[in-house]
C-alpha positions as CSV (number, residue, x, y, z in Angstrom):
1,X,36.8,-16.2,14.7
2,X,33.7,-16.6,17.3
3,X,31.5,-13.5,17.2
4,X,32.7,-11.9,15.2
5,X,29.6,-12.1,13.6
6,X,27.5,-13.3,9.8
7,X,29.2,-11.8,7.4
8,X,28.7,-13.2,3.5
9,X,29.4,-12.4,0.1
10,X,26.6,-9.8,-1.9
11,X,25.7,-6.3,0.1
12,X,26.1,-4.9,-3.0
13,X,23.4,-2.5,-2.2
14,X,25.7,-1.3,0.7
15,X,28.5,-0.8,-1.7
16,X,26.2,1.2,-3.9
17,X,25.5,3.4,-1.2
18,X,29.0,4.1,-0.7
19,X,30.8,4.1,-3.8
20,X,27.9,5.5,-6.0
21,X,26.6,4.3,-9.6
22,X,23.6,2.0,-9.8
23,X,23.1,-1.6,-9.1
24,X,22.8,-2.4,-12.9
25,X,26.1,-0.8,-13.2
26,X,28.0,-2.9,-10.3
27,X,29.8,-6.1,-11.4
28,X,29.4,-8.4,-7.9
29,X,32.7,-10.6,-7.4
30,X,31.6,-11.2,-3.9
31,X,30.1,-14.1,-3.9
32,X,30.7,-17.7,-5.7
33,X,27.7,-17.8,-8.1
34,X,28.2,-19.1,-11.8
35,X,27.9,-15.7,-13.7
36,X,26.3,-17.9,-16.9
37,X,23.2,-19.4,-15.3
38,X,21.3,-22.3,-16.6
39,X,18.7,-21.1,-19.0
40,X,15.2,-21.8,-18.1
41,X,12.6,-22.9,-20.5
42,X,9.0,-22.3,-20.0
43,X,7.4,-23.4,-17.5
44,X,4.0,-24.7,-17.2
45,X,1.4,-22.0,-16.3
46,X,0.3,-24.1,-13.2
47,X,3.7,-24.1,-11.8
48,X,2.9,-20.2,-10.8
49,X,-0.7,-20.9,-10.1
50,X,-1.0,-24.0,-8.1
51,X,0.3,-25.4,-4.9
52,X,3.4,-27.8,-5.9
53,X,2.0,-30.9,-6.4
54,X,3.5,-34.4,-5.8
55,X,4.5,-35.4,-9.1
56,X,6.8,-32.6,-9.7
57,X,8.4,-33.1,-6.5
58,X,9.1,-36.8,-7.0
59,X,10.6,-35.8,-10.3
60,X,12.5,-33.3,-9.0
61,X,13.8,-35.8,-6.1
62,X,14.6,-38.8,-8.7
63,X,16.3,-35.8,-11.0
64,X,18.6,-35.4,-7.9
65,X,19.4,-38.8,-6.9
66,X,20.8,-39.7,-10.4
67,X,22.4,-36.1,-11.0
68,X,24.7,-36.9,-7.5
69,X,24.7,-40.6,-7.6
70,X,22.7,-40.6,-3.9
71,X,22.1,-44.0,-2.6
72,X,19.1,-45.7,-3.0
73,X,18.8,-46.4,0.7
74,X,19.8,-42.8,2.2
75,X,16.6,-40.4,2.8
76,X,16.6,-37.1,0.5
77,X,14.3,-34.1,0.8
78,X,14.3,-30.6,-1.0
79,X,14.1,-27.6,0.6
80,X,13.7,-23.5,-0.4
81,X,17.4,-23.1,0.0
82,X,20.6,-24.6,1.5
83,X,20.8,-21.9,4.0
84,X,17.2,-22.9,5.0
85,X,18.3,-26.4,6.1
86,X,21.3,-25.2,7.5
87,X,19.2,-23.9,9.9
88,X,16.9,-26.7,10.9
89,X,19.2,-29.0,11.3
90,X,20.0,-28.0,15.3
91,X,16.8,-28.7,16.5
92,X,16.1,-31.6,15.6
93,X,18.9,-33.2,17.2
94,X,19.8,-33.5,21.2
95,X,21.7,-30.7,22.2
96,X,25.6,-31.1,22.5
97,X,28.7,-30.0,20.9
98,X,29.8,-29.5,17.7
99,X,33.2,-29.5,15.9
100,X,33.1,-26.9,12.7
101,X,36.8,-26.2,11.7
102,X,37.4,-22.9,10.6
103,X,37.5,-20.6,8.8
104,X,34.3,-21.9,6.8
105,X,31.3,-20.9,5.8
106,X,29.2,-19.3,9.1
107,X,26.0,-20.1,8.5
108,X,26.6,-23.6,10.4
109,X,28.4,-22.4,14.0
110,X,25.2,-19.8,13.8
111,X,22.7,-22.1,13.4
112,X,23.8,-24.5,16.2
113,X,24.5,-21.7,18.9
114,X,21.0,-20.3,18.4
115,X,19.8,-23.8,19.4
116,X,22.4,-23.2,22.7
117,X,25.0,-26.3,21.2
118,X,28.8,-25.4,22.0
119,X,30.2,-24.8,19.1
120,X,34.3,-25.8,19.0
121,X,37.4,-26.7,16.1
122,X,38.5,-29.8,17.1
123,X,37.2,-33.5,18.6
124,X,35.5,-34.4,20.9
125,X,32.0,-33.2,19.7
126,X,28.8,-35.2,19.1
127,X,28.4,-33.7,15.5
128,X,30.6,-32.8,13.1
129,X,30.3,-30.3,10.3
130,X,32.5,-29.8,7.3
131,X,31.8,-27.9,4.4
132,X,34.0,-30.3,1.4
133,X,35.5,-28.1,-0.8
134,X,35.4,-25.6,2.1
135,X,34.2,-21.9,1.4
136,X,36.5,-19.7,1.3
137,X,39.9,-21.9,0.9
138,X,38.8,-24.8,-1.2
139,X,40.0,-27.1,1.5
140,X,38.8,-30.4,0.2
141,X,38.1,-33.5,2.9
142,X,38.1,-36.8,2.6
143,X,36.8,-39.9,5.7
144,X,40.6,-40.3,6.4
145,X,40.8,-36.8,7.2
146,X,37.7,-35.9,9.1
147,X,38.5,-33.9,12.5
148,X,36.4,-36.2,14.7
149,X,36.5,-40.0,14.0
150,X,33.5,-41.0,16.5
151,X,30.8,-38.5,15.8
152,X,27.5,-39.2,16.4
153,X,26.3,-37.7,13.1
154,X,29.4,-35.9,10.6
155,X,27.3,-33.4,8.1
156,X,28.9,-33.1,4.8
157,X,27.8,-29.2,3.3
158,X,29.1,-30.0,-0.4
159,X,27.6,-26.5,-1.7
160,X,30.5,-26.3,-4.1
161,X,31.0,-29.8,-5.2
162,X,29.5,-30.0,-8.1
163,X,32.3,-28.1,-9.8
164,X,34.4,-31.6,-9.0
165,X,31.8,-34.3,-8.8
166,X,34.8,-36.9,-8.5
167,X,35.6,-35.3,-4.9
168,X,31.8,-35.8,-3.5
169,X,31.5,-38.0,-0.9
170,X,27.9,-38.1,-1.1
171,X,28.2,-42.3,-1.1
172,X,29.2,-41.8,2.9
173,X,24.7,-40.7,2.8
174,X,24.4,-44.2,2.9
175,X,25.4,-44.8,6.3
176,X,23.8,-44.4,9.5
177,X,24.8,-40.9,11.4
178,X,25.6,-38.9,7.9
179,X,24.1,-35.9,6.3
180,X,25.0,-34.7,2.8
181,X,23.8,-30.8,2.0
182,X,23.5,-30.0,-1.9
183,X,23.3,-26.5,-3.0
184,X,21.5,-25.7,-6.5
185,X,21.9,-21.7,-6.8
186,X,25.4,-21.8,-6.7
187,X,27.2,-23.8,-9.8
188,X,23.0,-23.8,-11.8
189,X,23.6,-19.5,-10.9
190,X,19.9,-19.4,-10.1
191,X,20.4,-18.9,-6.0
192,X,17.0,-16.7,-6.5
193,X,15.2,-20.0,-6.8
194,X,16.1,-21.0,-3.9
195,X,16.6,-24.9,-3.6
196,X,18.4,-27.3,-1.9
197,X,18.7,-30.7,-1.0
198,X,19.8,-32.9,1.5
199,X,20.4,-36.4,1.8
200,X,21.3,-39.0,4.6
201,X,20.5,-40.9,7.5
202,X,16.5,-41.5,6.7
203,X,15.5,-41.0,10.3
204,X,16.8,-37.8,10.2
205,X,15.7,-36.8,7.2
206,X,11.8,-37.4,8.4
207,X,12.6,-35.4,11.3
208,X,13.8,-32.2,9.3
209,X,10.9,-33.1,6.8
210,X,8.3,-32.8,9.6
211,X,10.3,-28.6,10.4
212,X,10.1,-28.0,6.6
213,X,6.4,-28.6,6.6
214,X,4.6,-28.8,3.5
215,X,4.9,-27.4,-0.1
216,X,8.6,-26.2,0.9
217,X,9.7,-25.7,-2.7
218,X,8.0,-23.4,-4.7
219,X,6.6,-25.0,-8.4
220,X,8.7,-23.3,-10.2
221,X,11.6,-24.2,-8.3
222,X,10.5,-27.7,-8.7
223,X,10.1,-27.5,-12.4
224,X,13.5,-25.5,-12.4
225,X,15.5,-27.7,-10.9
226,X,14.5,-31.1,-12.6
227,X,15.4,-29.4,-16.1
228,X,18.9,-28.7,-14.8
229,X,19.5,-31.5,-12.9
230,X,19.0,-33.9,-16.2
231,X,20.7,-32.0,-18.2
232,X,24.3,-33.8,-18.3
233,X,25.9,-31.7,-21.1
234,X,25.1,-28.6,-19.7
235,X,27.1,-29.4,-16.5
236,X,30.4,-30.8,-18.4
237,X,30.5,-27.7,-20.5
238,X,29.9,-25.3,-17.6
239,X,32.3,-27.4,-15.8
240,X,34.9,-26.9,-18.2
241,X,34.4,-22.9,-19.0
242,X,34.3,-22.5,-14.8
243,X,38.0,-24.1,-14.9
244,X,39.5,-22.0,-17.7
245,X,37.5,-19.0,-16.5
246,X,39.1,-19.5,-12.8
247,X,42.8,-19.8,-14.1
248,X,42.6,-16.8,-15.9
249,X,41.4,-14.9,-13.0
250,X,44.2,-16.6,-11.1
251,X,47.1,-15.5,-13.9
252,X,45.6,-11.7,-14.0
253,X,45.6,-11.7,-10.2
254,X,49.1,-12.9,-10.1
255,X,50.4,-10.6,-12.4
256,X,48.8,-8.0,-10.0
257,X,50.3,-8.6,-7.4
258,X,48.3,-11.2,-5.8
259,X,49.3,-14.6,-4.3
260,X,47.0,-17.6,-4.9
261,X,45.8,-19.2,-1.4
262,X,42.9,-21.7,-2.7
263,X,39.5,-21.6,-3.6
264,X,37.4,-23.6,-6.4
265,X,35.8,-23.0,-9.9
266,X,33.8,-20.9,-8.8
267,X,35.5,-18.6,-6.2
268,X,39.4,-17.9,-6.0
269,X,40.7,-16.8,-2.3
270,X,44.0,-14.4,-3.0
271,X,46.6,-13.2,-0.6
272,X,46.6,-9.4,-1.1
273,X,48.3,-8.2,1.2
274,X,45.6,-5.4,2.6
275,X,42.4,-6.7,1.4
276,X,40.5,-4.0,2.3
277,X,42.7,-1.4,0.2
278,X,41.8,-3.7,-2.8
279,X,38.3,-3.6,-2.2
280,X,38.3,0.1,-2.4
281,X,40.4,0.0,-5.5
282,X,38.2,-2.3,-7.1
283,X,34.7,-0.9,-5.7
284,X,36.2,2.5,-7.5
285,X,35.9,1.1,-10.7
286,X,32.3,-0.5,-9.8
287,X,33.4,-4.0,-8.9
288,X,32.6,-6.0,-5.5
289,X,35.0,-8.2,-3.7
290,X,34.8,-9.7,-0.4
291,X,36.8,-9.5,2.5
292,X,37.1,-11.1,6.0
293,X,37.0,-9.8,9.3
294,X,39.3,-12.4,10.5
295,X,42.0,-12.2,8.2
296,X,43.1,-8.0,6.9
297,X,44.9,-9.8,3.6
298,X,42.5,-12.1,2.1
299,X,40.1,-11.4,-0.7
300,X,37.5,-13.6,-2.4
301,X,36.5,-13.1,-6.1
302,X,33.7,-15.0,-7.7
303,X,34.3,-15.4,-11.2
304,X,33.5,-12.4,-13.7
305,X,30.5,-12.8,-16.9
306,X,32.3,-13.1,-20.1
307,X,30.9,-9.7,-21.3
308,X,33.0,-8.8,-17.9
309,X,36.1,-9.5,-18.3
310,X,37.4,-6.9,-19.8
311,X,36.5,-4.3,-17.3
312,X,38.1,-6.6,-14.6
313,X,41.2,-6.8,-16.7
314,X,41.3,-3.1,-17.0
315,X,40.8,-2.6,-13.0
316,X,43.7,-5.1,-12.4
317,X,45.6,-3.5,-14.7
């Protein structure tokens, strides 16, 4: 799968273009973004007016570290985005190699070759990445299983964990040489705030601290994400609807003609057959799927908005 490039879920502009309609008319399937989001409250005024002070980021931070259960000694910092310190990560570390198993999510081979790192699928390597449940198969890990058992530093990208909170290994940011990457856009369905958080090996965590620079989330994000973070109900219920919501997509796909290959809660990964002739059916009735370049019969569906499903039931049918 090297270079063939960074292809992701969304482009629904593209498929606009092509297949007509409007965006407001399009329901997006192509990525793996909660379709009920958390509901926002007001925020203070001075979140949008002043530069993001301290308080409301040690608020945020403490919201996070009891949300995920984060060690007290492991370092934490938030940044505008997974994908943001995805990218800093490479350079703050000595060049080397690093093992990313694939398929996964592409962002992480990228962000290491731009910093010149040789990028491979199997041991040895200096660093390890794996991304635990894995986008787009759901592949969950666990420290038996890791691919290299004498990394210098193993990174832990659980984006889509939160869906499963009993599968994190975020305890493992406790030790020396470990990185754990939190995503909040994804199972809050707010990815336009843009936050993220990672936690780990202190030392590292000051370096990629130092890249971030100051004010890095926005004060609304800040604000934003300490709300959902503490709110515990919100999560079990949205935890449950996510499960129910994902085996019914699973049972209409089926009856389709599909074959279940793996995903989570909030993305299902299908054997189709020719995935691209399913996009095109779909896209025809104003609904975005993603494929893969690297695999002609696979197709990923986020989960539909329940004032969707009955238009997705009628394009399957």
């Amino acid at each position: 799968m090297t270079g063939l490039g960074r292809d992701h879920g969304g482009g629904l502009d593209a498929a606009v273009a092509r297949f007509g309609g409007t965006r407001i008319g399009w329901i997006d399937l192509s990525t793996g973004i909660n379709p009920v989001a958390f509901p926002v409250s007001n925020l203070p005024f001075d979140a949008w007016t002043a530069l993001p002070d301290k308080t409301a980021l040690s608020n945020l931070l403490k919201a996070a570290r009891r949300f995920w259960g984060i060690p007290e000694q492991a370092g934490l910092i938030a940044a505008p985005g997974a994908s943001a310190v995805i990218a800093q990560i490479p350079q703050v570390l000595p060049k080397g190699t690093v093992c990313i198993p694939e398929p996964t999510y592409n962002e992480h081979a990228a962000a290491f070759r731009t910093y010149g790192w040789e990028v491979t699928q199997a041991g040895p390597a200096d660093v390890q990445v794996v991304v635990h449940p894995n986008n787009p198969d759901g592949r969950q890990w666990t420290q038996d299983t890791l691919p290299v058992r004498d990394a210098t530093l193993t990174i832990i990208d659980e984006s889509f964990c939160d869906i499963a909170p009993s599968l994190s290994l975020i305890d493992s940011a406790g030790r020396p040489g470990t990185l754990v990457l939190k995503s909040f856009g994804k199972f809050w369905g707010l990815a336009g705030v843009r936050l993220g958080f990672l936690g780990g090996d202190p030392e590292l965590i000051d370096r990629l601290a130092d890249t971030l620079g100051p004010w890095a989330v926005s004060g609304p994000a800040l604000h934003i994400g300490a709300q959902a973070l503490s709110d515990l109900d919100w999560a079990r219920t949205t935890r449950d609807r996510l499960s129910e919501d994902a085996a019914r997509l699973d049972a209409l796909m089926q009856i389709a003609g599909a074959k279940v290959i793996g995903g989570t809660p909030l993305f299902r990964l299908y054997d189709v057959g020719e995935a691209i002739e399913w996009q095109t059916r779909l896209a025809q009735h104003k609904i975005w799927s993603r494929t893969f370049p690297y695999a002609r019969g696979w197709l990923r569906l986020g989960l539909p908005h329940p004032l969707h499903w009955p238009r997705v039931e009628a394009a399957l049918a």
